[in-house]
C-alpha positions as CSV (number, residue, x, y, z in Angstrom):
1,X,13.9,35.5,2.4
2,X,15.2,36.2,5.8
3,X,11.4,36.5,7.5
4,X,10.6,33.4,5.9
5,X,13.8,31.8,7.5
6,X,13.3,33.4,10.6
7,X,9.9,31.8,10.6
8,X,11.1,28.1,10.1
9,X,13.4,29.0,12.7
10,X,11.2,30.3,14.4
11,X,8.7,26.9,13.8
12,X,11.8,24.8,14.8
13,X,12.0,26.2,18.2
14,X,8.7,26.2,19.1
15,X,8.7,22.6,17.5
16,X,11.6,21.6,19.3
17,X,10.2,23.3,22.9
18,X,7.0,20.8,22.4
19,X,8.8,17.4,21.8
20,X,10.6,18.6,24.9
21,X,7.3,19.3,26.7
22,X,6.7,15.5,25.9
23,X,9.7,14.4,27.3
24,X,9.3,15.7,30.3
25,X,5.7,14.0,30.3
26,X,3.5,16.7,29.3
27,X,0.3,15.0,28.0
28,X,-0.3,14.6,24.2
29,X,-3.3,16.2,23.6
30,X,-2.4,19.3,25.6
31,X,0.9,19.4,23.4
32,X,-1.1,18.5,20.1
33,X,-3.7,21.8,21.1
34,X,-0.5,24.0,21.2
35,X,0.8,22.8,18.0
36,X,-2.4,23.4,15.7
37,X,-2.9,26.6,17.6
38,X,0.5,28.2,17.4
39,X,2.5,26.5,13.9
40,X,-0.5,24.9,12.1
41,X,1.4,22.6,9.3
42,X,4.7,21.8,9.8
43,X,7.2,21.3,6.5
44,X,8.5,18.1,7.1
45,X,12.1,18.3,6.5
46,X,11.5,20.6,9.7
47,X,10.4,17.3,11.6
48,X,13.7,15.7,10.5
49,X,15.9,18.7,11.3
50,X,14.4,19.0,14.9
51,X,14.9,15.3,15.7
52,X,18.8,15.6,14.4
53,X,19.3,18.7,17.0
54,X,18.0,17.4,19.2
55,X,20.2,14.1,19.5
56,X,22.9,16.6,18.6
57,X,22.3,18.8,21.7
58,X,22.5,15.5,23.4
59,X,19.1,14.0,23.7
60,X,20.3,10.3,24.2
61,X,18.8,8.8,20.9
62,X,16.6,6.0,22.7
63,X,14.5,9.2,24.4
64,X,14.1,9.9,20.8
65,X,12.9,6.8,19.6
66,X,10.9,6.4,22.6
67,X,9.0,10.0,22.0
68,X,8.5,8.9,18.2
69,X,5.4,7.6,18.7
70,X,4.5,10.5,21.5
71,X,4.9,13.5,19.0
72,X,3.9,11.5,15.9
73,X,0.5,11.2,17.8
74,X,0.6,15.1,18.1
75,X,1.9,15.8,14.7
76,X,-0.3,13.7,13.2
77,X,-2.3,15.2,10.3
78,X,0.1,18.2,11.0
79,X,2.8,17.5,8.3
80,X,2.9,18.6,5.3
81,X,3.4,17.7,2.5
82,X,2.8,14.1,1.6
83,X,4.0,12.1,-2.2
84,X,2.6,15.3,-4.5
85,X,4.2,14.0,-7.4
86,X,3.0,11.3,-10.1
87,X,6.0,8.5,-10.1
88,X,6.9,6.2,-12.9
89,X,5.8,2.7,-12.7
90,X,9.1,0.5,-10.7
91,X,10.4,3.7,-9.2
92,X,11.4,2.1,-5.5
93,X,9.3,5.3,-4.3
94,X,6.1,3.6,-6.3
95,X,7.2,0.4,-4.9
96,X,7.1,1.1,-1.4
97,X,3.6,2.8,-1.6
98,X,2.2,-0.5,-3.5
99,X,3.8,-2.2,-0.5
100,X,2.1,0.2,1.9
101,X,-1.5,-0.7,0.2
102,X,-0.8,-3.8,0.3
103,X,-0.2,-4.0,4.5
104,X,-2.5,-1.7,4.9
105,X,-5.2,-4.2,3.3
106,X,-3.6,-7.0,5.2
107,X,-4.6,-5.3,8.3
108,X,-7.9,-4.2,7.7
109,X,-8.7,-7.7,7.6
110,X,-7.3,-8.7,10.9
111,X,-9.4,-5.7,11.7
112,X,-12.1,-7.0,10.1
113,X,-11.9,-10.6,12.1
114,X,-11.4,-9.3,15.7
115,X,-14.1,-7.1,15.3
116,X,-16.2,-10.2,14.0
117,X,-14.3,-12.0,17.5
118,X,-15.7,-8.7,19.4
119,X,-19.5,-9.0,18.6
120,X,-19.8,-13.1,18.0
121,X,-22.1,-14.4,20.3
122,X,-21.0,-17.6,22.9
123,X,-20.5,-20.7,22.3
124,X,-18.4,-20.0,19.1
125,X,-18.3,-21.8,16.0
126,X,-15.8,-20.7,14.0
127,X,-13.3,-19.3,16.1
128,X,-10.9,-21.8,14.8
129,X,-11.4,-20.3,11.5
130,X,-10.7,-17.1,12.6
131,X,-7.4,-17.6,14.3
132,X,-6.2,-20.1,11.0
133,X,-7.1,-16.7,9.3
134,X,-5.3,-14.5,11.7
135,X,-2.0,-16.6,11.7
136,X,-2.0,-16.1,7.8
137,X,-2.9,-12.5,7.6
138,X,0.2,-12.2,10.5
139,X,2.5,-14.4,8.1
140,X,1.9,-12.0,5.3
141,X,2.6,-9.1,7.9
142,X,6.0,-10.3,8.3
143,X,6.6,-9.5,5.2
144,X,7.2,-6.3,6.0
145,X,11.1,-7.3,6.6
146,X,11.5,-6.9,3.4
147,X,10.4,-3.3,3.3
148,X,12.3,-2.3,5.9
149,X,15.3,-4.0,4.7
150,X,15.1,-2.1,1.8
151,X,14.5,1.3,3.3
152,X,17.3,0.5,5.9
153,X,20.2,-0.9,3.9
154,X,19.1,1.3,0.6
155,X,17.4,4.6,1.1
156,X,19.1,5.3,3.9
157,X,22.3,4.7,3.4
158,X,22.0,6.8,0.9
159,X,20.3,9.9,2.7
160,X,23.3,9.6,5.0
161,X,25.9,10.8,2.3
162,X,24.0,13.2,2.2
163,X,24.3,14.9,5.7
164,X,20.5,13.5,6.9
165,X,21.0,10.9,9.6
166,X,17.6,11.5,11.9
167,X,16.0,8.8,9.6
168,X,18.3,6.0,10.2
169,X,18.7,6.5,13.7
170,X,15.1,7.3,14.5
171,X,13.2,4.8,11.9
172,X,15.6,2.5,12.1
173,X,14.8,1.5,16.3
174,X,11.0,2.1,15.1
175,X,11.1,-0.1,12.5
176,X,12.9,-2.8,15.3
177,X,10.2,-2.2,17.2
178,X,7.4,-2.6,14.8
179,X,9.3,-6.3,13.8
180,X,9.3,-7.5,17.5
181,X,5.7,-6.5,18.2
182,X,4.8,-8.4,14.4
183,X,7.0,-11.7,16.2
184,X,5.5,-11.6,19.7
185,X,1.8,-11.5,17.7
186,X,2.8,-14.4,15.5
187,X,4.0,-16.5,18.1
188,X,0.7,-16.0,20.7
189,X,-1.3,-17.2,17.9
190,X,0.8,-19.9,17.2
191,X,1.3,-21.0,21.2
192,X,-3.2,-21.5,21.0
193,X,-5.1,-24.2,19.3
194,X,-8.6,-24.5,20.5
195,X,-9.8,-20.8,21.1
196,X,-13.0,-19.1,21.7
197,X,-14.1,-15.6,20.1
198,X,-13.7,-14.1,23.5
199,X,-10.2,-14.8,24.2
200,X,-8.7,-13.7,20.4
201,X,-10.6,-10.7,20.9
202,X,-8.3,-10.3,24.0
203,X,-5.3,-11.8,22.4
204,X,-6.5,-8.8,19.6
205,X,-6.3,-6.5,22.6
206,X,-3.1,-7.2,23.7
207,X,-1.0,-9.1,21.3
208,X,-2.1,-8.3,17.7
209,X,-3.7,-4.7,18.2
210,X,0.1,-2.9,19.0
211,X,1.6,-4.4,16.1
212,X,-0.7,-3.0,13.8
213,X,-0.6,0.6,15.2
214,X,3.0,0.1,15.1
215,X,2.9,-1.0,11.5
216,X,0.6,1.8,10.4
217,X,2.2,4.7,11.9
218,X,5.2,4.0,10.3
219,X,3.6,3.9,7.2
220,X,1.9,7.3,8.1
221,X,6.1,8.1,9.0
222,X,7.0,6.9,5.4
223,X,4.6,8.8,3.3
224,X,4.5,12.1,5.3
225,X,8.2,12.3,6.5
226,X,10.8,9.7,4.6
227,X,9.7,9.6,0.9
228,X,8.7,13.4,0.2
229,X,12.3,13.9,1.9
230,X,13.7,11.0,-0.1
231,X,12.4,12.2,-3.1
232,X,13.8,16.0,-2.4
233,X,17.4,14.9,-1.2
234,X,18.2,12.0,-3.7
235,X,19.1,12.4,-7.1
236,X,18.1,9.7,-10.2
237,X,21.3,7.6,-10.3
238,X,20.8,7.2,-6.5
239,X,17.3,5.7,-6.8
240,X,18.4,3.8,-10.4
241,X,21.1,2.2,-8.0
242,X,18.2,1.4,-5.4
243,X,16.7,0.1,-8.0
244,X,19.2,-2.4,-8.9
245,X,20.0,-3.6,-5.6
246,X,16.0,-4.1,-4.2
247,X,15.6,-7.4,-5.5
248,X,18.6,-8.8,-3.8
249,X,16.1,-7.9,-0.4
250,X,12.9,-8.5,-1.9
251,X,9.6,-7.2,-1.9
252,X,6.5,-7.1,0.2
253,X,3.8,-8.9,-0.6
254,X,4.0,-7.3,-3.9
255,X,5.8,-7.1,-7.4
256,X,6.8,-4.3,-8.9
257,X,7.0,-6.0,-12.4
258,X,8.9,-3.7,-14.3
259,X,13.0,-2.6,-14.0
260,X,13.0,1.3,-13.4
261,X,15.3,3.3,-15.3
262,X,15.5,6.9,-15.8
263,X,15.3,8.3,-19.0
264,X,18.8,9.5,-18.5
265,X,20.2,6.1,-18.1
266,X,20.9,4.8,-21.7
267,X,23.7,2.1,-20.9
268,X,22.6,-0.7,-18.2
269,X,26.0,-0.6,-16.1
270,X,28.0,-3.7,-15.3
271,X,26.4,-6.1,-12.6
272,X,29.3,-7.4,-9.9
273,X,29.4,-11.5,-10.0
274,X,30.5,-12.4,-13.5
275,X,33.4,-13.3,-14.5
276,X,35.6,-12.1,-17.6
277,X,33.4,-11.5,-20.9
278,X,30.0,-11.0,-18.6
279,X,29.7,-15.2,-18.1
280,X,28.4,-16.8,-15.0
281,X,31.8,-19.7,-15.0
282,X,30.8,-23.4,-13.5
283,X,32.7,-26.5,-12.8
284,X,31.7,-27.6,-16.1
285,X,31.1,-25.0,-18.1
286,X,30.0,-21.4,-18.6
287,X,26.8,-18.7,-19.3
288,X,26.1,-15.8,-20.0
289,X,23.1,-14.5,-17.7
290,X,20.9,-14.2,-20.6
291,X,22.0,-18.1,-21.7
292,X,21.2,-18.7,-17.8
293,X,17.8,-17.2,-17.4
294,X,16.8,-18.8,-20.6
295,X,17.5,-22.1,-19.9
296,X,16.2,-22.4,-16.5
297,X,12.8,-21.1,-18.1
298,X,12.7,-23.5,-20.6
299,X,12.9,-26.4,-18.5
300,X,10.0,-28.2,-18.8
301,X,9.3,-28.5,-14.9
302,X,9.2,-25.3,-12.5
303,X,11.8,-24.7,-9.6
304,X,11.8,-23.5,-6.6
305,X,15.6,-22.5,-4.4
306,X,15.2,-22.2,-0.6
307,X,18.2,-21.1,0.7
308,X,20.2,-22.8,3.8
309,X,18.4,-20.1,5.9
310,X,14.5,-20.9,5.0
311,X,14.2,-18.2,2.6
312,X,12.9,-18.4,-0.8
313,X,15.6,-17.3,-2.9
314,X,14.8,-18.5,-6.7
315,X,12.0,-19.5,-9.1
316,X,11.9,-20.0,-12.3
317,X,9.4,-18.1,-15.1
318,X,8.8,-20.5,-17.6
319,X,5.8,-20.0,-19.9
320,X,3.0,-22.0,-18.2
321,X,4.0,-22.5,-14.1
322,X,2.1,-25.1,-12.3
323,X,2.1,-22.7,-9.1
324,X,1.9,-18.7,-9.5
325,X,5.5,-17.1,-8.0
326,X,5.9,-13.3,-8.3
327,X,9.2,-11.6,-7.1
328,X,7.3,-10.9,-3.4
329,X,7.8,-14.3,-2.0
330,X,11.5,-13.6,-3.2
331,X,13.6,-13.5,0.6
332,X,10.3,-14.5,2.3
333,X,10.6,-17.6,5.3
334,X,9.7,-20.1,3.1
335,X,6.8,-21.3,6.1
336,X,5.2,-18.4,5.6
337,X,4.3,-19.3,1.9
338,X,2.2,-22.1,3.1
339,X,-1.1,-22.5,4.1
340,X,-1.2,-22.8,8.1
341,X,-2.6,-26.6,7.7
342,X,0.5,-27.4,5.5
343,X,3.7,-25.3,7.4
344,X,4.5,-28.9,9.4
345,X,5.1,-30.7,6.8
346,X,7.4,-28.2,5.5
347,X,9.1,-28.1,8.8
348,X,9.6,-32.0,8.3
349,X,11.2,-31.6,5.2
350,X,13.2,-29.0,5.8
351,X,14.5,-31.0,9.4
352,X,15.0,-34.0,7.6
353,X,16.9,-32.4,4.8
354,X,19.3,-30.2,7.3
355,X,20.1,-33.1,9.6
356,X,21.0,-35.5,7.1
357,X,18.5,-38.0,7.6
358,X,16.8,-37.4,3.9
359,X,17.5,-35.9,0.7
360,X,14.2,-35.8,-1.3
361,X,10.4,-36.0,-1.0
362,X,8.0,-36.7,-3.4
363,X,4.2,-35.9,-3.7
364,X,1.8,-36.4,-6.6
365,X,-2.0,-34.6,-6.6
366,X,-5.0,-34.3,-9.2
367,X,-5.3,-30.2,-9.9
368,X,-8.2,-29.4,-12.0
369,X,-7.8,-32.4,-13.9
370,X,-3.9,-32.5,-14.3
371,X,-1.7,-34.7,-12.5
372,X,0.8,-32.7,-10.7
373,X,4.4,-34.4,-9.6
374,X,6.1,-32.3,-6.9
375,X,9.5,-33.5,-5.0
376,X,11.7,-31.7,-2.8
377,X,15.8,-32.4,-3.0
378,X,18.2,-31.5,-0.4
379,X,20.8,-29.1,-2.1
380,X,24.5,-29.8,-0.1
381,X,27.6,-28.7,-1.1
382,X,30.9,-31.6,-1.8
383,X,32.0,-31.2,1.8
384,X,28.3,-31.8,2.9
385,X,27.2,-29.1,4.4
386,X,23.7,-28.1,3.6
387,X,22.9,-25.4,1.0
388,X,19.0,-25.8,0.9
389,X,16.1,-27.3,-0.6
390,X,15.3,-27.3,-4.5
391,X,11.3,-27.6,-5.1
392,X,10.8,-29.4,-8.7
393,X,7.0,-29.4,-10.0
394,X,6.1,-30.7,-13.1
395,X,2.5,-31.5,-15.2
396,X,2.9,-34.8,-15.8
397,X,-0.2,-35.9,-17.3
398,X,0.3,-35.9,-21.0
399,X,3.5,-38.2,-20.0
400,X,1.1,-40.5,-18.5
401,X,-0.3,-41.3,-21.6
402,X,2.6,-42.5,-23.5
403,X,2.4,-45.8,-25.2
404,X,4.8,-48.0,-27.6
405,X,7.8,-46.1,-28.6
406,X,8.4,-43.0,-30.9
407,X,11.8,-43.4,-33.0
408,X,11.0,-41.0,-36.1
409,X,11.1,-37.3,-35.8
410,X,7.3,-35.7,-35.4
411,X,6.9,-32.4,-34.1
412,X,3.8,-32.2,-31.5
């Protein structure tokens, strides 16, 4: 036992002498040929325990966060070991990795359409196309809020009663960084209209290109550093209480489908927000959730709550939607679950509605053969203020039919 503690302490130091080496600008690949040579793999909870000394020994922690992406670039491929272990479906663990797919798929198509910008031949033809494309994939890429929402507010908090506080300080600025890269991308596709294929391929090379090596390295960070660790540190109740608490943030472009709970978990403990006997109290009268849930499905017309900040906050599952919802969208901006050719006119509403000038819209369209009646209501509170936007959409077309009058009882 001591030799093999001598040798992670030994790994450590030499570990801790090449992030150093970066610091003071040694050159990557030099490093990176020390590391394989000398330590080989590195354990990961190693990575994590150098980064804390460090800041402990008084490396400011913005030198850390600034080398993050210097040694992950040398330790990449080095760490060991990644998720080893099958997870049940709805673990948040599971979750995050479907989440990771997810972006990662998102970005191999933006690879996928610069590249196409890279070799198209002038004059271009469908470069519009291509950027409509891009601003979409990007909007989907912002999902990764959520993610990081969830990691930051849930998963770490919880590491940090446990003594481990490299993650939160180091991922944390990462994950900052990775969000501003996402918004500076999003807007220099929005500030261009009429483009050719040359200049996305340089807006690729300059605008979109760092926010997708920012995104996936951290998802390399994630899966070879945070969740193995995560996974070792935390015990079940912490991840059922994760659990719990992730829809409040939302999920990324993906929905898990199913409440997690461990086998040990046989009672489903109290939620905070009702009242006395479990019931959700009104002005005018009472529910319990159950009662609640149930009656909001059963209305025969699907709704939509945007919240006073944009984001999509409700919907309701009854048995045959007009428009598919899963629990992704659920925190999204609600702009971003638009088609680009559509976002204005949801920016109309939603200006109209919050300055007081309207409180409802109403559209009506033919979809494969049904007529479809969506409005949009302006949701303020008795003093005035604005709360939001409720999005009611109902299949009207058996309605439309109605003749006469039917006064005697006849079930349909």
């Amino acid at each position: 036992m001591s030799e093999l503690l001598a040798n992670a302490e030994k790994r450590k130091g030499l570990l801790k002498h090449m992030i150093l080496q970066l610091h003071k600008g040694e050159a990557p690949n030099a490093v990176r040929a020390q590391l394989v040579q000398l330590l080989g793999k590195v354990p990961y909870e190693e990575v994590i325990e150098v980064e804390q000394e460090l800041m402990a020994e008084g490396l400011p922690q913005e030198e850390v966060i600034k080398l993050c992406d210097l040694h992950s670039q040398v330790l990449g491929g080095q760490i060991v070991p990644g998720i080893q272990r099958k997870l049940p479906p709805g673990h948040p663990v599971e979750t995050f990795l479907h989440e990771n797919r997810a972006l990662q798929r998102e970005i191999e198509e933006v690879k996928k359409i610069l590249a196409g910008c890279d070799s198209a031949p002038e004059p271009e033809t469908g470069a519009r196309e291509a950027l409509l494309s891009l601003r979409s994939r990007f909007y989907n890429l912002l999902d990764v809020d959520k993610h990081y929402r969830r990691k930051e507010y849930l998963v770490f908090s919880h590491l940090e009663r446990y003594g481990v506080s490299g993650p939160s300080t180091v991922m944390w600025g990462k994950d900052d960084e990775v969000r501003a890269k996402l918004r500076d991308a999003v807007s220099a596709l929005e500030a261009v209209s009429e483009v050719t294929a040359a200049e996305l391929a340089s807006l690729g090379a300059f605008a979109l290109n760092p926010a997708l090596d920012g995104l996936e390295d951290m998802i390399m960070k994630e899966e070879e550093i945070l969740f193995p660790m995560s996974l070792d540190k935390l015990s079940e109740a912490d991840w059922y209480e994760i659990s719990l608490e992730s829809p409040e943030h939302g999920f990324c472009l993906y929905d898990p489908g199913v409440q997690w709970r461990p086998a040990s978990m046989q009672a489903e403990p109290s939620r905070a927000g009702l009242e006395a006997g479990g019931k959700v109290k009104l002005a005018t009268g009472s529910f319990t959730p159950e009662e609640l849930t149930a009656l909001l499905n059963t209305m025969p017309f699907d709704i939509t709550f945007v919240d006073a900040e944009d984001r999509v906050r409700y919907f309701s599952q009854g048995r045959d939607r007009i428009f598919a919802r899963n629990r992704a969208i659920l925190g999204r901006n609600v702009r971003h679950c638009h088609p680009p050719g559509s976002v204005h006119i949801v920016e109309k509403i939603i200006d109209d509605f919050r300055g007081g000038r309207q409180d409802r819209a109403a559209f009506w369209i033919e979809l494969q053969g049904r007529f479809i009646h969506i409005e949009y209501f302006a949701l303020r509170a008795q003093d005035g203020r604005y709360l939001g936007v409720l999005e009611v959409s109902q299949d009207l077309t058996e309605k439309r039919k109605l003749e006469g009058e039917r006064r005697l009882l006849s079930y349909d």
